[in-house]
N, C-alpha and C positions, 0 to 999 in steps of 0.2 A: 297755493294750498294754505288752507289758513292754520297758524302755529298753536297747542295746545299748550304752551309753555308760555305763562305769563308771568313778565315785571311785576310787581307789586307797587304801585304806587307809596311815596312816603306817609303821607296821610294813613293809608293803611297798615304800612309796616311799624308806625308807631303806636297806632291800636292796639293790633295784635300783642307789640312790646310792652303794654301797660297790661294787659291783662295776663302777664306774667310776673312783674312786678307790682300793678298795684292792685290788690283783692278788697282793701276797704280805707277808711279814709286814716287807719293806723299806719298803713301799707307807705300812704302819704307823709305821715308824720315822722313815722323810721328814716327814712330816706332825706328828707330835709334836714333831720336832728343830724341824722350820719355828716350829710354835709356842713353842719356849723362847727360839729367837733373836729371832723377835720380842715375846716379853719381855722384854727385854733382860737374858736370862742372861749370867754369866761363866763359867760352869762347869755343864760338862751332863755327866751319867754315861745311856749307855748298858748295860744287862744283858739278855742274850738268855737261854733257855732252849731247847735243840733248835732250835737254826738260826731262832726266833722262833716256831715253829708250838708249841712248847707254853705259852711265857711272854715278853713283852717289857718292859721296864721302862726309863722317860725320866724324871729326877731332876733340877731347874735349880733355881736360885740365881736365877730370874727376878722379876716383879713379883707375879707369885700373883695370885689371883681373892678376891672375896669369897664369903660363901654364895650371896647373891643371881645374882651373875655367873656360878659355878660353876655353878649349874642351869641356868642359860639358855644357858651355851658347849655343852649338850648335844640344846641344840632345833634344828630344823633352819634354816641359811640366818640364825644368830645370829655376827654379829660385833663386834669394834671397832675392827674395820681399814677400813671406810669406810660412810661415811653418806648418799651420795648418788649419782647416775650418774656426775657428773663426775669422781669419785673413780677410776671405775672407769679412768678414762685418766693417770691417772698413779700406776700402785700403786707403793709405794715398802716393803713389808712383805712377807714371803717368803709368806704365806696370807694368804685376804681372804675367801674363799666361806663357809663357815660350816656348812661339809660336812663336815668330816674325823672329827668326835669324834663326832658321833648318827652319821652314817656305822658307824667303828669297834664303835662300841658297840653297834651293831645286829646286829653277828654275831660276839659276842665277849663274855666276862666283865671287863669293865671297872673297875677302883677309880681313883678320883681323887682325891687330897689337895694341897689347897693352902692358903695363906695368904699375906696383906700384909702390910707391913712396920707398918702401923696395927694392927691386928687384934691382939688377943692373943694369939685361939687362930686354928685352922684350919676348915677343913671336910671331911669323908670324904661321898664320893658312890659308893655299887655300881651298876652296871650291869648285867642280862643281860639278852642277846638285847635291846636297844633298851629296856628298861625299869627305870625306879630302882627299886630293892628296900631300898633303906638309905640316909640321909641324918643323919648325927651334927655334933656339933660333938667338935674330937680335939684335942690340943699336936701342934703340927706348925713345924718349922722353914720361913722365909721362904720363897718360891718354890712351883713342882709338881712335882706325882709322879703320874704315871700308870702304872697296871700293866694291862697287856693281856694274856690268859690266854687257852686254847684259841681261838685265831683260826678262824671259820669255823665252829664244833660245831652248828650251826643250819644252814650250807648244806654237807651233805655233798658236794654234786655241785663243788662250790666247793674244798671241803679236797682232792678227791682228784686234784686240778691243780695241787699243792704239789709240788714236786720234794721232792731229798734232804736233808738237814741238813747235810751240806755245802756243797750251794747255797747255799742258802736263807742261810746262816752269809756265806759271800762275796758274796753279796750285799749284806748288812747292811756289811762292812766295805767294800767300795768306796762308796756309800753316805753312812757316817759320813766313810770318808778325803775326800768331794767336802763337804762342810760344813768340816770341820775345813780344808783348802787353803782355803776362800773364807773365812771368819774366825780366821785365825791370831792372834786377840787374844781368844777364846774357849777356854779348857783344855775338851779332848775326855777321856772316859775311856770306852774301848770292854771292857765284860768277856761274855764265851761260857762258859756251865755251868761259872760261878766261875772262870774262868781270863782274866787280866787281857791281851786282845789287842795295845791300848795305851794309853799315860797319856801327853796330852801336853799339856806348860804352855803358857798363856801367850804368846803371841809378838807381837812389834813389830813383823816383818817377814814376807812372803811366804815368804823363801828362805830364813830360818830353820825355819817348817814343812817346807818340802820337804824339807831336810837332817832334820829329827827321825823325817819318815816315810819318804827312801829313803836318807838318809847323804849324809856328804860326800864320798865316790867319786861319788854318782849325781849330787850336783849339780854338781862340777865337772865336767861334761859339758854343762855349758847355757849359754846365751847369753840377755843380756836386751835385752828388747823393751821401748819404751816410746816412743809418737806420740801426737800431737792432730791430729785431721782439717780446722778449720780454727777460727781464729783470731777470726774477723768474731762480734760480739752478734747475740745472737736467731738462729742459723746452728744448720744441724748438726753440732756439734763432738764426737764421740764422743772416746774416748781410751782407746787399748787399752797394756795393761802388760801384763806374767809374762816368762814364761823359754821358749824352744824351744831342742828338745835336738842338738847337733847330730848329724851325718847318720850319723855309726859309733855310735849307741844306737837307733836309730831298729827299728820291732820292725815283726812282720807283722801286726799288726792294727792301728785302729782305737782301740782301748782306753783307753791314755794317752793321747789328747787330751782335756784338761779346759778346757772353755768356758765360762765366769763373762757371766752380764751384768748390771749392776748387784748383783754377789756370788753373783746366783743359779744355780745348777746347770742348764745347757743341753743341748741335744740339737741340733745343728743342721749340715744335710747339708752347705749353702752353706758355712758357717764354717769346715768341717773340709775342703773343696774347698780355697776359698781360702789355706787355713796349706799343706798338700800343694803346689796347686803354686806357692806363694813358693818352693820350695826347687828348685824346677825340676829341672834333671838331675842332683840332688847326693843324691837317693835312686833306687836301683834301683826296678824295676817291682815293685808285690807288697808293700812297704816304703813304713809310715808314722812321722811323727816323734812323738819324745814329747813333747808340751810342755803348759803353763800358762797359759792366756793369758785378759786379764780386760777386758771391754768397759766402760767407764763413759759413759751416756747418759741422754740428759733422759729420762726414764719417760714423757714424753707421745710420744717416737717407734719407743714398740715397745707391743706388745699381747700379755699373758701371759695373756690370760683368752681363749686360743684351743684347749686341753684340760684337762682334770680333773685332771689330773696337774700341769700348768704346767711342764712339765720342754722344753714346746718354745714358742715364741714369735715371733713377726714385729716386721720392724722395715719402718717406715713407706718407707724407702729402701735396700732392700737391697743396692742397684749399689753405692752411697757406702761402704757398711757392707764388701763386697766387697774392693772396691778395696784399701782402707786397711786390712785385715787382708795383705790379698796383698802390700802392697809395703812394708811394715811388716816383714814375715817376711825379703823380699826383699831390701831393703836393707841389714837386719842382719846376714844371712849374708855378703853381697858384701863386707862392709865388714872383715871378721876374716875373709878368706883367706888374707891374707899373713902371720898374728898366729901365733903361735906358739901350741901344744896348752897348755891350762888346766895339765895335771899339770907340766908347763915350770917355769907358770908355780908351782905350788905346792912345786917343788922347790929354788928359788933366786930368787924376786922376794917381795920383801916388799914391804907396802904399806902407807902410813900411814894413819891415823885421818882426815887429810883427804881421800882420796882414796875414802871412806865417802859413796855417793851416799845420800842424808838423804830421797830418800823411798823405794826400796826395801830400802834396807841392803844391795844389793850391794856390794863392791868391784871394781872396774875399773878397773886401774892404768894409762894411756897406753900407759907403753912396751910395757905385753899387749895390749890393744885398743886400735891406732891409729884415732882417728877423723878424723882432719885430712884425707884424701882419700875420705872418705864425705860425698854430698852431703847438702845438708839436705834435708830430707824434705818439708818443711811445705807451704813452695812449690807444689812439683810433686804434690803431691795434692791441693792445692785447685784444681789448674790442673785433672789427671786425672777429677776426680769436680765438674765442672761442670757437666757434662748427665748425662743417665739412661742413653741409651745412646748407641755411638759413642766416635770418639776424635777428639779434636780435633790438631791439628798438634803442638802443644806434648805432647800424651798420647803421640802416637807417637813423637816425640825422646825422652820421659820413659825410654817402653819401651825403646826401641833402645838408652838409654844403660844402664840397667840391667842388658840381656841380652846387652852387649856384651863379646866376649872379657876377663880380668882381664890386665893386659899381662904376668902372670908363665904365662898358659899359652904351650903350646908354638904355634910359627905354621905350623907345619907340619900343623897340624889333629890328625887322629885319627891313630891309630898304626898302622899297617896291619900284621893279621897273618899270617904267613906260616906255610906246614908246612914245617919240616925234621927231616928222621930224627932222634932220640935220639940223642949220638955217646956213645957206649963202646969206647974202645980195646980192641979184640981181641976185640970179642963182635959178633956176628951182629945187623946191625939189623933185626928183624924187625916193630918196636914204633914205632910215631910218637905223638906228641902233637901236636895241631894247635890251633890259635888257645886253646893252654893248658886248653880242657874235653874235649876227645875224644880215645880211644885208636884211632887205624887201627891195624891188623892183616889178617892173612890166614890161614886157616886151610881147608887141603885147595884147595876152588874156589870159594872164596865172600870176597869183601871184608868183615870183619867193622868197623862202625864203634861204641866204647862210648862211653856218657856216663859219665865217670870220679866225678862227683857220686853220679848214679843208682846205678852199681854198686858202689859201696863203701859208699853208704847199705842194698843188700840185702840185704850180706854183715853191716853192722854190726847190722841188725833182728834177724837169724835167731841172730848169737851174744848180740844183750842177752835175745831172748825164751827162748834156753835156760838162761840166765843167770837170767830171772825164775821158769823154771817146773822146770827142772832142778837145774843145779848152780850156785852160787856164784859168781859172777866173782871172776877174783884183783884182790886192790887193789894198789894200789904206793902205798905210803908217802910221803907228803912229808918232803923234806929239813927245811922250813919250814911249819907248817900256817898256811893261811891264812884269814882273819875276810872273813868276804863278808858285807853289809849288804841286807839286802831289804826289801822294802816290806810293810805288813800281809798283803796279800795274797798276797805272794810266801810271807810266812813262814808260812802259815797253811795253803797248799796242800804245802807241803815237810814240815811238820809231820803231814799225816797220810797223807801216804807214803813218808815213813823205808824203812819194811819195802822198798819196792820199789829206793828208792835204796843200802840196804846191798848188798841183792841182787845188783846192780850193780857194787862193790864201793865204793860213798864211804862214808868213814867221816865222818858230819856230826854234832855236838855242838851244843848251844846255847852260846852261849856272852855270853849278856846281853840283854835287850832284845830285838830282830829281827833282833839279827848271830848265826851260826853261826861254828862253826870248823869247816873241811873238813882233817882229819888226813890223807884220804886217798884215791884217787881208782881210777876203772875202770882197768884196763890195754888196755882197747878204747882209750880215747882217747888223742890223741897231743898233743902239747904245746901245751896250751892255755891261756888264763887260766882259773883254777878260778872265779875271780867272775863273770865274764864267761859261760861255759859252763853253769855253774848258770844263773843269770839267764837265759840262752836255753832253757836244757831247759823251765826252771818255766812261760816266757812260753808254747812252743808246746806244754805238756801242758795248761797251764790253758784256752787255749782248745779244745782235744778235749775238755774236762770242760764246758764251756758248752752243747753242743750234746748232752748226755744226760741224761736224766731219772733214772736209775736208775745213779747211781754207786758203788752196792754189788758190783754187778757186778765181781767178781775179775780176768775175763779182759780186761774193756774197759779195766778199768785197768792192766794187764802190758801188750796192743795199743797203746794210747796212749803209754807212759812207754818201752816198747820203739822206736816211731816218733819221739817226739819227743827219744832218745836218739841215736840213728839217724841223722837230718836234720842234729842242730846238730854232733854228732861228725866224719861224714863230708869226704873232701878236697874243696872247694870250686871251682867255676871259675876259672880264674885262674889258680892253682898251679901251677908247674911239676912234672914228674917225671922219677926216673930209670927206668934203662931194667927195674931189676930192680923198682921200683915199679910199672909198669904190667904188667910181666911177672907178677908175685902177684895183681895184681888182677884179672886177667882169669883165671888159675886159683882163685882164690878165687872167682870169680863162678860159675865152672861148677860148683862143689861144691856153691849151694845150690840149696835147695828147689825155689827159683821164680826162676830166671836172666832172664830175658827183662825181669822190671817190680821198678820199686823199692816199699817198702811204701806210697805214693800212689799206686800204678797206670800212673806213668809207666814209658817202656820204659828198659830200660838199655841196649841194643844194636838195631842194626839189621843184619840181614843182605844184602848184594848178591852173589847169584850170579853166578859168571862168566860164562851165559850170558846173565844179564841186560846185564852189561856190555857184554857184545860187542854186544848186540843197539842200546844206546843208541850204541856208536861204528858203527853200519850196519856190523857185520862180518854174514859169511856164515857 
């Protein structure tokens, strides 16, 4: 009787295993890097080829393998990151499974070289498709080098769920930038089809990385964090550090929150719950913050061996873990409302070498961050996180005290706003602005009410898009051109649409490293900061670029860079106007195409007929 219970060949079982570990050719690169930090590299070069899908190459200054070890790191479920079960509960090494490299090599052309600081020479190992074909001894400098080549050529159904090389490329660099923040005492070197993305040394502190990869415009917009959850031996004492940015950098997505635990790169819903609302009403709806923030915890109270990837993990007390992220955020912020804005403080406070906190390297001068009426923390979070759930007496003073008015708001609560006519001597008020985002009007028998956002975001779509596919926008010259500092990734997306951005009319230059000099700007836009206004365009095109597969596509990318030109240009709620500003807008609005919706499909206007009117006051 023939058996319905089949062995799986190796060959197969290592497929299968790569298509749980490796999704794309970052999948590739996580895994490598993991493995040079935990040889305790100093210096790791990454090189891509085609966004990774045609070549990947990981280069460390690690401890290297010997021949022996080097064949066997390619068997499957071979490590030396733990030896027994109990290991498995406190892993303290970024990889431990022994999956990653027979994995990789299983559907890929693989070379491996490496050597020890004992050894004289090295060893060269080939790979393809899961199989050694070549094994030499070669001169090979200390550490490994892996080179990964046509990822996938063996699973075609696999290759053709690779997106673009642009992707694929932004992937790899957000990626290397979440290694490179969590060991800033490790030099990173990121290069794309020979072109060097970044080189960065060395560093002693956190906030020196951040500053090398977004500038120091981006970091003096942060504030630093830094608690221990409680005090008592043998206790859950976790301890969160980094930096949250505050609430005017704060962007639409999700993205820049970067979650460290124990250095390693997270993924976690709760954590990014808990940072959001510490900041409670100091971010509009829609708006998340950017921040850095790093858990350190005993490795026996979280569990990373809960997917293939290890990029999400549990902790044994998540309420505790909770809590002390939220009021950690919470406290920070309350504490620096009365303090004066950072740039204040870079523009006339100097501060001494003492005043150099010695384990982050920030500076934090007193007279900028008053902390003497910020309570201690410590206290009242092991008061808070004493039971699992509920709040005990002491929790609800904690909260009350925290959530409670800052005695410098206003006591008269919220501001109540009122409609009054636009006043302009000697002209016809025909035009209201109400609670500063709506235009009332009237036109023939109909109550016209416009969203002044919406329609001037329609008007600004339909003249960037004739701009992208027609004619030229005009630029207007800056009196001062000005250097705006971006992040890899920022720089990386601006880089390869220039073309759409001239169009537009900014005249953007490189101008060293990841800083640009913007000589010159749209004449759609109106007085904006050019750092600032780049930085929101790049933020909400890059994410319309997320959500597509096929980024060759001409016109998604004009739709998109035209929308997300559109959105961040347009007059914002709040604003006031005058009366011939609302007066153009609403003729401008009936000029275009599509008057009724902005380019998200929201409406710009709403119409009330008179009879409808009458009908809601019960007239006859």
């Amino acid at each position: 009787m023939k058996n319905n219970i089949n062995i799986l060949s190796d060959d197969l079982v290592n497929k299968i295993a790569a298509g749980e570990v490796v999704e794309r050719p970052a999948s590739v690169v996580k895994e490598l890097v993991e493995n040079s930090i935990d040889a305790g590299a100093k210096k790791i070069l990454v090189e891509i080829q085609s966004g990774g899908i045609k070549s990947m190459k990981v280069v460390d200054d690690g401890s290297g393998m010997s021949a022996k070890d080097a064949e066997l790191a390619l068997s499957r479920h071979a490590t030396s990151k733990i030896k027994s079960v109990d290991d498995l509960y406190q892993i303290e090494t970024l990889g431990f499974r022994g999956e990653a490299l027979p994995s990789i090599a299983s559907v890929s052309f693989l070379e491996l070289i490496t050597k020890t600081r004992k050894n004289l020479s090295g060893t060269q190992i080939k790979v393809e498709g899961g199989k050694i074909k070549e094994k030499k001894e070669i001169g090979a400098p200390e550490g490994t080098s892996l080179i990964v080549r046509e990822l996938f050529f063996n699973t075609p159904a696999r290759r053709k769920f690779l997106k673009s090389k642009v992707t694929e490329t932004k992937h790899i660099i957000d990626l290397v930038t979440s290694y490179a923040l969590a060991y800033s005492e490790i030099s990173f070197r990121l290069r794309s089809d020979d072109r060097e993305l970044f080189n960065l040394k060395e560093r002693d502190f956190l906030y020196q990385r951040v500053e090398d990869l977004w500038g120091k415009e981006f970091l003096s917009s942060f504030v630093q964090i830094s608690e221990k959850g409680f005090a008592e031996k043998e206790s859950f004492d976790p301890e969160v550090t980094g930096f949250v940015g505050k609430p005017e950098i704060a962007k639409s997505n999700r993205a820049e929150i970067h979650l460290f635990v124990n250095k390693r790169p997270v993924i976690s819903r709760f954590l990014n719950h808990a940072i959001r609302t510490g900041y409670g009403e100091l971010l509009p709806q829609g708006k998340f913050p950017i921040a850095f923030v790093f858990i350190q915890i005993d490795p026996q109270k979280i569990d990373v061996n809960v997917h293939p990837t290890k990029r999400e993990i549990k902790f044994s007390q998540e309420h505790q873990i909770y809590n002390l992220m939220h009021l950690s955020v919470k406290k920070t912020l309350a504490s620096l409302r009365a303090a004066p804005t950072v740039t204040q403080m870079n523009n006339g406070v100097k501060t001494s070498d003492k005043e150099l906190d010695q384990k982050t390297g920030i500076k934090t001068p007193k007279e900028i961050f008053p902390r003497k009426d910020a309570l201690p923390i410590q206290r009242e979070i092991k008061e808070f996180t004493k039971k699992e759930k509920g709040f005990t007496p002491q929790q609800e003073k904690l909260l009350s005290e925290i959530y409670t008015k800052h005695p410098s708001d206003k006591d008269n609560g919220i501001e109540q706003k009122v409609i009054r006519p636009t006043e302009v001597s000697g002209e016809k008020k025909n035009f209201w602005q109400v609670f500063e985002s709506y235009i009332i009007t009237q036109d023939k028998e109909e109550l016209i009410i416009i969203d002044q956002h919406a329609a001037h975001e329609r008007i600004l779509y339909e003249e960037a898009y004739a701009n992208l596919t027609k004619s030229k926008a005009t630029a207007q010259q800056l009196l001062f051109p000005s250097v705006v500092e971006l992040s890899p990734s920022e720089y990386f997306v601006l880089e390869n649409n220039l073309d759409l951005f001239a169009k537009l009319g900014f005249e953007i230059k490189p101008f060293g490293g990841k800083s640009v000099m913007v000589h010159a700007v749209s004449s759609l836009l109106r007085s904006k900061s050019e750092s600032l206004f780049l930085k929101a365009v790049l933020d909400d095109f890059e994410e319309k670029l997320k959500i597509k597969v096929d980024h060759s596509d001409p016109l998604f990318r004009i739709k998109s860079i035209a929308q997300s030109f559109a959105c961040k240009a347009a007059i914002k709620a709040g604003e006031r106007l005058k009366l011939e500003d609302m007066s153009g807008l609403y003729k401008k609005l009936l000029a275009t195409q599509n008057p009724s919706s902005c380019p998200h499909g929201r409406p710009t206007l709403i119409r009330f007929p008179l009879k409808e009117l009458d009908k809601r006051f019960k007239k006859k």
